[in-house]
C-alpha positions in Angstrom: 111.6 -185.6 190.8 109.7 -186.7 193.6 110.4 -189.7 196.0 108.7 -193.1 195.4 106.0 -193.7 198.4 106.1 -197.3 200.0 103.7 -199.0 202.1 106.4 -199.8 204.3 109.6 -198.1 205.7 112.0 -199.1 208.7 109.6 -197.6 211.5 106.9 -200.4 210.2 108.7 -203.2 211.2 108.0 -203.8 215.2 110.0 -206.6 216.8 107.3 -209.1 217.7 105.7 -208.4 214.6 104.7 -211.4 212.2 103.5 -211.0 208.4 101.6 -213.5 206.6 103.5 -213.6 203.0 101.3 -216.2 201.2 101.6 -220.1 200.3 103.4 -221.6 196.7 102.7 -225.1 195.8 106.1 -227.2 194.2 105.7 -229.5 191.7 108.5 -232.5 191.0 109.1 -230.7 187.1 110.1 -227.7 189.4 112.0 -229.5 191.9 114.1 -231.5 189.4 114.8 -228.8 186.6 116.2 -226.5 189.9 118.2 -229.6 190.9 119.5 -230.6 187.4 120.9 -226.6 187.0 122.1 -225.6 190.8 122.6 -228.7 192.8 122.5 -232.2 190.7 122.8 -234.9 193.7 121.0 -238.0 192.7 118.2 -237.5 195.5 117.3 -234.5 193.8 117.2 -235.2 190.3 116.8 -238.9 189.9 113.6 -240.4 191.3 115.0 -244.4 191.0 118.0 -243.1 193.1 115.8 -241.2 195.1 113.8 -244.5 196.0 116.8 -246.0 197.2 118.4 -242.7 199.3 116.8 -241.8 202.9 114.4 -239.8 201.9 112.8 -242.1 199.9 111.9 -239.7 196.9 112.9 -237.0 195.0 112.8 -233.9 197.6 113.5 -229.9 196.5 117.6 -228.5 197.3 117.4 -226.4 200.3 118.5 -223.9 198.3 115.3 -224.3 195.8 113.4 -223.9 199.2 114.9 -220.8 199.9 114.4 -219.6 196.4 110.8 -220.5 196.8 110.4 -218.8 200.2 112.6 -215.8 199.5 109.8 -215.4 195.8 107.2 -215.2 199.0 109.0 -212.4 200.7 109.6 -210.2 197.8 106.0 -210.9 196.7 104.6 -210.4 200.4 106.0 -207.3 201.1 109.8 -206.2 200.1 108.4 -204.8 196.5 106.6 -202.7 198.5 108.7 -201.4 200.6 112.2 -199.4 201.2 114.3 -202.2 200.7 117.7 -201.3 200.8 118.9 -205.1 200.8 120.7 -207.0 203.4 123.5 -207.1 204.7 123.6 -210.9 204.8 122.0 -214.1 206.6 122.8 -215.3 209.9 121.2 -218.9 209.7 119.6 -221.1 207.6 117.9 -224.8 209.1 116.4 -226.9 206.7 114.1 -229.1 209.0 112.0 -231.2 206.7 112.7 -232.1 203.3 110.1 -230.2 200.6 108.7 -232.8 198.6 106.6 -232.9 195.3 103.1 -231.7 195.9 103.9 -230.0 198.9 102.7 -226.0 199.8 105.0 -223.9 201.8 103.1 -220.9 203.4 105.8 -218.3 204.9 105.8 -215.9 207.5 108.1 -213.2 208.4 108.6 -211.5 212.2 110.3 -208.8 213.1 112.9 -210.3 216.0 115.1 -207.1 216.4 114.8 -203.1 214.2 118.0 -200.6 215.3 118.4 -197.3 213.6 121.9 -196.8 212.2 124.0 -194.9 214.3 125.7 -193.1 210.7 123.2 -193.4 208.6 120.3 -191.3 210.2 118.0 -192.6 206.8 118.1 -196.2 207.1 117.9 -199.1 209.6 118.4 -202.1 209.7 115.9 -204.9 210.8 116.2 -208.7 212.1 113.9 -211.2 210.7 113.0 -214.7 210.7 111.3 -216.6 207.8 109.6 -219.6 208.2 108.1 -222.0 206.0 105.6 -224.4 206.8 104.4 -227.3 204.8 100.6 -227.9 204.0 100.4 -230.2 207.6 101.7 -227.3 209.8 104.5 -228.6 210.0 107.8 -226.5 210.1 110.1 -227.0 207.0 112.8 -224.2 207.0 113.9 -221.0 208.9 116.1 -218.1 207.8 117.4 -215.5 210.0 118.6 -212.8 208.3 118.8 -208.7 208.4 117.5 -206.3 205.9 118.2 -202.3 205.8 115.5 -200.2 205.3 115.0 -196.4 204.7 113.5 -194.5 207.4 110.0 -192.7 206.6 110.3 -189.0 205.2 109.8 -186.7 207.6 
């Protein structure tokens, strides 16, 4: 049996490097039929309570907005590539609220890559994500390290 090929492998990613991962537009079904199964606070799932809260409508969970964003990564490059998971997320901000209507387009850059010191065929990369809505303006960030195989030789 011979080993998959991927367009990318650990020596791709180049601190400083940023990828491009694409745009997904939310729509308030989406946003409230998340909210209603993973995280039911009125602001997310009741647009009268909504009104009344500070944000003045029915925004997306944070954790819908990393579900959306994370969708973005796996599409943008991760499927093709020598994913070997993560080993966790340092930070996640939540700057703006994501409302109905609104199009996050995400980027990833490589911050940090380090080969692993017992693992000669993997390494592990920093990254941050970010999501911007449709007005440029910065919505979420996630910081977070992903382990990667190392290219055959």
């Amino acid at each position: 049996m011979t080993a998959k090929a991927y367009r990318l492998y650990f020596e791709d990613f180049i601190p400083g490097a940023v990828m491009q991962l694409g745009s997904r537009t939310i729509t308030e079904d989406e946003i409230i039929s998340f909210a209603r199964q993973f995280d039911p606070q009125p602001f997310h799932i009741d647009k009268d309570a909504a009104s009344h809260s500070i944000f003045g409508d029915v925004i997306a969970s944070g954790w819908h907005t990393c579900g959306l964003i994370m969708r973005l990564v796996v599409d943008g490059f991760l499927n093709e590539s020598a994913s070997m998971g993560s080993p966790g997320i340092e930070e996640i901000r939540w700057i703006l609220p994501v409302r109905p209507g609104d199009t996050l387009t995400v980027s990833a850059e490589t911050l940090e890559s380090r080969p692993s010191s017992s693992k000669p065929d993997r390494g592990v990369i920093l990254t941050m994500w970010r999501a911007f809505n449709q007005d440029g303006k910065l919505v979420c960030t996630i910081k977070g390290m992903g382990m990667f195989g190392r290219r055959p030789q």
